[in-house]
C-alpha positions in Angstrom: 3.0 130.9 179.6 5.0 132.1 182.8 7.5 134.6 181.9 9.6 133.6 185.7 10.9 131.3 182.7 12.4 133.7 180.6 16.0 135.3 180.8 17.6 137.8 179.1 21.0 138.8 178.6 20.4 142.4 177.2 20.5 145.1 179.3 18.9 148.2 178.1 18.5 151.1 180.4 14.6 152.3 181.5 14.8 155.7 179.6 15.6 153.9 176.3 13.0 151.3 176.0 10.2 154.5 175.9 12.3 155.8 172.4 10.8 155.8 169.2 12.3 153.7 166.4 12.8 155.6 163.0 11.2 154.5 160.0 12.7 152.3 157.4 12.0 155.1 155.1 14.3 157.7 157.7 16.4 155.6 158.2 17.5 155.0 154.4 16.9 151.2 155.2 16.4 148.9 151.8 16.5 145.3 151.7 18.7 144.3 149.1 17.1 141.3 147.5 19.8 140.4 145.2 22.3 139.8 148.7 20.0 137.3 149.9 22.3 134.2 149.6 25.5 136.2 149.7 27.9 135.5 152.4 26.5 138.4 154.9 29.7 138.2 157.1 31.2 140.2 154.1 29.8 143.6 153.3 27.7 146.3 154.4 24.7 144.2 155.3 22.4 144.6 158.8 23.8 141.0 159.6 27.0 142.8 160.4 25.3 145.9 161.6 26.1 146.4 166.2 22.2 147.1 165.9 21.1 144.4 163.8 18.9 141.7 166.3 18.7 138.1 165.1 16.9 136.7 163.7 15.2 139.6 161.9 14.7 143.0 163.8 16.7 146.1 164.2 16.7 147.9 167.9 16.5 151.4 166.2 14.8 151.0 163.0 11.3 149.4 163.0 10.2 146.1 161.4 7.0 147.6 159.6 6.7 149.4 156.6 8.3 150.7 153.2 11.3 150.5 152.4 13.3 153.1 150.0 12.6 150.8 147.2 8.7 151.3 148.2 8.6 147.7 149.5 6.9 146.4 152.8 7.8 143.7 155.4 7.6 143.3 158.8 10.8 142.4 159.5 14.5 143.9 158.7 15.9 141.4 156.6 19.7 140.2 157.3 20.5 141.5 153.3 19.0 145.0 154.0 21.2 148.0 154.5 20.3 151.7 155.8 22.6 155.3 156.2 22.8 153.7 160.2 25.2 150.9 159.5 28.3 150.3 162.2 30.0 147.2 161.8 29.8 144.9 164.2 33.3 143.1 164.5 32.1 139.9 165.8 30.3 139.3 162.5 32.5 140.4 159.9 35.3 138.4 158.4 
């Protein structure tokens, strides 16, 4: 696969791609199972989170791990939450 392909529209400086993620754990994050066919542009959710990367990621908490509730995924699930939240006003209505 040639990457010459590939274009991105994030721009995220040198120094900040060599950071360490926190923990779900550290971070507070849970996925909140019973949210997972709410309306996610309504709440405190990581859909609505400014760090929150779609489809499933988070660009300060890694994807592996436990969770508070002890639970592990690789991924940060859309209906999770952590102490980190900032809305993002795009997504919430």
């Amino acid at each position: 696969m040639s990457t010459t392909n590939i274009l991105s529209t994030q721009k995220i400086p040198q120094e900040a791609t060599q950071l360490n993620k926190l923990t779900k754990v550290s971070s507070g994050y849970m996925a909140l199972e019973n949210f997972k066919n709410s309306d996610l542009h309504r709440g405190y959710f990581c859909y609505n989170c400014i760090y929150f990367m779609k489809p499933n990621h988070c660009a300060i908490v890694t994807d592996e791990g436990q969770d508070l509730h002890g639970k592990t995924s690789n991924e940060i699930a859309s209906y999770g939450i952590c102490s980190l939240w900032t809305p993002n006003e795009k997504e919430i209505k």
